[in-house]
VOLO-683498 format. One record per residue (C-alpha): residue in one letter; x, y, z; residue number from 1; chain. Coordinates in nm, 2 decimals. Layout:
N
+------+--------+--------+--------+-----+-----+
! type !     c1 !     c2 !     c3 ! seq ! mol !
+------+--------+--------+--------+-----+-----+
!    A !      X !      Y !      Z ! NUM !   A !
...
+------+--------+--------+--------+-----+-----+
***
This chain:
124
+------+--------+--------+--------+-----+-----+
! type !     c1 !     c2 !     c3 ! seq ! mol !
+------+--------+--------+--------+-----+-----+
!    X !   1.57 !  -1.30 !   0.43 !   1 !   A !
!    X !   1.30 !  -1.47 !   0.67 !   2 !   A !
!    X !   1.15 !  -1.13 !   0.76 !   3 !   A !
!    X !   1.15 !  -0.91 !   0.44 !   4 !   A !
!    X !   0.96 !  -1.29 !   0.28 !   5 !   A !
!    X !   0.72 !  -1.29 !   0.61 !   6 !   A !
!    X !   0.64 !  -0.92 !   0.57 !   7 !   A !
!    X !   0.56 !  -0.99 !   0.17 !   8 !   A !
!    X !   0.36 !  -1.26 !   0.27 !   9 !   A !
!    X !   0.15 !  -1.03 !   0.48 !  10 !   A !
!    X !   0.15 !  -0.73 !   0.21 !  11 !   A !
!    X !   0.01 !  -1.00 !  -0.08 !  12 !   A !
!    X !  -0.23 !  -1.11 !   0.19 !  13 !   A !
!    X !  -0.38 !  -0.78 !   0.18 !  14 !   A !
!    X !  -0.39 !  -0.72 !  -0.20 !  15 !   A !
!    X !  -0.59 !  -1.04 !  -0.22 !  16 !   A !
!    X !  -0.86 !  -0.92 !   0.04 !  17 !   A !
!    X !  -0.81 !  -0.59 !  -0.09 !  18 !   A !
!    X !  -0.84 !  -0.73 !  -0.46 !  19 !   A !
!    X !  -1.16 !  -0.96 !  -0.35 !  20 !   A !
!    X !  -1.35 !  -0.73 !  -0.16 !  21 !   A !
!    X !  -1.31 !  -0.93 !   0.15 !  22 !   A !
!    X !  -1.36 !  -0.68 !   0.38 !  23 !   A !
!    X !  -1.27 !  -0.93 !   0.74 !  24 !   A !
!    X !  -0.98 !  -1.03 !   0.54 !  25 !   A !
!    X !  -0.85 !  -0.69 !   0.52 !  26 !   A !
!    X !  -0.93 !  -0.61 !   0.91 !  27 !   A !
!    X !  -0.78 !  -0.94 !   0.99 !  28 !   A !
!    X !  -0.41 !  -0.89 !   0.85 !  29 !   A !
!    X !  -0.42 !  -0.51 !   0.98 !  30 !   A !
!    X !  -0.31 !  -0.40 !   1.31 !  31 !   A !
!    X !  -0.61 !  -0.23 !   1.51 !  32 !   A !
!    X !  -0.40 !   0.10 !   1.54 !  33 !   A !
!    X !  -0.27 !   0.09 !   1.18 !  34 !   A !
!    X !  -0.19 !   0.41 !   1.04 !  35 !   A !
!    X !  -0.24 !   0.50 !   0.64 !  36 !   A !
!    X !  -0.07 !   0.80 !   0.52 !  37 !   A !
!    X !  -0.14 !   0.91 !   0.18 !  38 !   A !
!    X !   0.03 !   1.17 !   0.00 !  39 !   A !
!    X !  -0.17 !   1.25 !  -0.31 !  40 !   A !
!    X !   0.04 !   1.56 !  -0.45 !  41 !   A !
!    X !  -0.05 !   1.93 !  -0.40 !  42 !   A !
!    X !  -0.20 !   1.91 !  -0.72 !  43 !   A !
!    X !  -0.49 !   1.74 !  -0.54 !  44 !   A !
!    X !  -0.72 !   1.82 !  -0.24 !  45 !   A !
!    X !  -0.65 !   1.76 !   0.01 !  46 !   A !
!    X !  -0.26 !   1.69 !  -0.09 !  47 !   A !
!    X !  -0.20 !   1.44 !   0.22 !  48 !   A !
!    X !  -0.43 !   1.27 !   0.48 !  49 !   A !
!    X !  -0.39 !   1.05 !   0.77 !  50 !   A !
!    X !  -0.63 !   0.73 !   0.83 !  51 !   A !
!    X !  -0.61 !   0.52 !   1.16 !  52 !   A !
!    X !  -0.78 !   0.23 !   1.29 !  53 !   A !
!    X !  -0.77 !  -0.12 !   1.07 !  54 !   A !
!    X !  -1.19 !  -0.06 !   0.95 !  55 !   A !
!    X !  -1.11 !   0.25 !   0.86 !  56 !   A !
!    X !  -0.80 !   0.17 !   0.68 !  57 !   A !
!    X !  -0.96 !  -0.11 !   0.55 !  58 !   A !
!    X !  -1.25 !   0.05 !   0.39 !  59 !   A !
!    X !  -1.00 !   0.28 !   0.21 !  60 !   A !
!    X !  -0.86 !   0.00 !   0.09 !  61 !   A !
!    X !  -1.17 !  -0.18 !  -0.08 !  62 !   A !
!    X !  -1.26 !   0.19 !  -0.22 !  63 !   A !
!    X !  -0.92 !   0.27 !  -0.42 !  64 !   A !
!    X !  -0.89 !  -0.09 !  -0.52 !  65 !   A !
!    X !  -0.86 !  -0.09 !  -0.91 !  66 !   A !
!    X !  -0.95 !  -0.36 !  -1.07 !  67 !   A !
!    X !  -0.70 !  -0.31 !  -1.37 !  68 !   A !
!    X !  -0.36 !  -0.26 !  -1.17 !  69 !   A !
!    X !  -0.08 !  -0.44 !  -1.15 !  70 !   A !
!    X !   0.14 !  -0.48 !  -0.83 !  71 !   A !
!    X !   0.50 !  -0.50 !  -0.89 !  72 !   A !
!    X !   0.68 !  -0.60 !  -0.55 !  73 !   A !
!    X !   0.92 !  -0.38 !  -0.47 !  74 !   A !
!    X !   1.15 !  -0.25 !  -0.20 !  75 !   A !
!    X !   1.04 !   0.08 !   0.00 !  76 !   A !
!    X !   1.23 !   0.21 !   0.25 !  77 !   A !
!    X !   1.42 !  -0.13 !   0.32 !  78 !   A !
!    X !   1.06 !  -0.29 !   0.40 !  79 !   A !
!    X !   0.82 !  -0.48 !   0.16 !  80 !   A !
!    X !   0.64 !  -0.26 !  -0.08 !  81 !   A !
!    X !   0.47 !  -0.22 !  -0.45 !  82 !   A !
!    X !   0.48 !  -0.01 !  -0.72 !  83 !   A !
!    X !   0.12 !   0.00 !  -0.86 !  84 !   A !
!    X !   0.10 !   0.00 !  -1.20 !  85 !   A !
!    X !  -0.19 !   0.13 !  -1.42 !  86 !   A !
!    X !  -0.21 !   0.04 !  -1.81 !  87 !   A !
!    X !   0.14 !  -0.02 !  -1.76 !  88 !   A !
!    X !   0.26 !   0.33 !  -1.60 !  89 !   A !
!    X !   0.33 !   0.39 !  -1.25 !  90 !   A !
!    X !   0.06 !   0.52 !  -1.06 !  91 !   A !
!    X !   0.18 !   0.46 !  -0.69 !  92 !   A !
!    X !   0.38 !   0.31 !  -0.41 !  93 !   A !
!    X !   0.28 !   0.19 !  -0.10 !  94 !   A !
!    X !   0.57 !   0.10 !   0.17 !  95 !   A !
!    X !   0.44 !  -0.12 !   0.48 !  96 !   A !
!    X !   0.55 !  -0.15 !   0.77 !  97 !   A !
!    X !   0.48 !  -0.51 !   0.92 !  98 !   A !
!    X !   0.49 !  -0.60 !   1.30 !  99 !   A !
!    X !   0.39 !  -0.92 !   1.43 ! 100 !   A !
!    X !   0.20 !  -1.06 !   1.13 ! 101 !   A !
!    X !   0.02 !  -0.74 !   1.09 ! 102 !   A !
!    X !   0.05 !  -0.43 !   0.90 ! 103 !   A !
!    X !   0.11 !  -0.18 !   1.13 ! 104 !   A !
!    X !   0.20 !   0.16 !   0.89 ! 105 !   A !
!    X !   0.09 !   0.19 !   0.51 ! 106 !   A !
!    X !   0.27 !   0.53 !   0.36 ! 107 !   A !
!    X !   0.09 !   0.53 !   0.02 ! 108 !   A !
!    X !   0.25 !   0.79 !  -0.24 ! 109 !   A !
!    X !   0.01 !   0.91 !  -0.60 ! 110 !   A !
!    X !   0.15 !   1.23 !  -0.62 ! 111 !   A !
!    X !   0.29 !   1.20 !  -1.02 ! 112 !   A !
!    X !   0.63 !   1.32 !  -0.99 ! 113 !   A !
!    X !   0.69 !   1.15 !  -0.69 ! 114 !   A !
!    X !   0.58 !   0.79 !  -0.80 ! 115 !   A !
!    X !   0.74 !   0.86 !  -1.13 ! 116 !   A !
!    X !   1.11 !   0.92 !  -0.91 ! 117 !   A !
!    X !   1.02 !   0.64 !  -0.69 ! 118 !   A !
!    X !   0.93 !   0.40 !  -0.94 ! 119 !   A !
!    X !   1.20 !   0.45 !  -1.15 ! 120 !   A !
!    X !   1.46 !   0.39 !  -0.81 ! 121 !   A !
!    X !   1.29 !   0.08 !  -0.69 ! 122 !   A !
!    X !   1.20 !  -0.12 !  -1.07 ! 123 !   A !
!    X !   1.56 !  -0.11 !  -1.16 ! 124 !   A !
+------+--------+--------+--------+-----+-----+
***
């Protein structure tokens, strides 16, 4: 499918500026209104937080970058996604939502039980 390898192409673009720091990179292949939400678990505080602009988004971006992971493409919500793995267990998922070359919606997902559910749905 043309769009779902289009929309990858834009997800891998920004694990690569994410992954080198590239901070114009990441503004670049973001959408100025882009929209991160991030549900960390209620474990954590705060459990969930919104982020909106593409600096903003893209500075979270460069600060939760781990050097270590490893990003298994996956299928989230029907969209390109990744399952982020960490010393080989799942520690995320991140589903985009790409519009126009850009990402335009990042829904990021650490809370444990969660990820562990997803990742179990979208690796098989």
């Amino acid at each position: 499918d043309a769009a779902l390898s289009r929309q990858r192409s834009v997800v891998d673009a920004f694990f690569r500026a994410a992954h080198g720091g590239d901070f114009e990179a990441l503004v670049a292949v973001l959408d100025p209104d882009v929209v991160l939400r991030a549900d960390v678990g209620a474990r954590r505080r705060p459990p969930s937080r919104v982020v909106q602009g593409a600096e903003a988004v893209a500075r979270e971006a460069l600060m939760f970058s781990v050097p270590d992971a490893e990003l298994v493409p996956a299928l989230v919500n029907g969209a390109a996604g990744v399952v982020v793995l960490v010393g080989g267990r799942p520690f995320s998922v991140l589903g985009f939502v790409v519009a126009d070359d850009r990402i335009v919606e990042i829904d990021a997902i650490a809370d444990d039980d969660r990820v562990r559910r997803i990742a179990a749905a979208v690796l098989d």
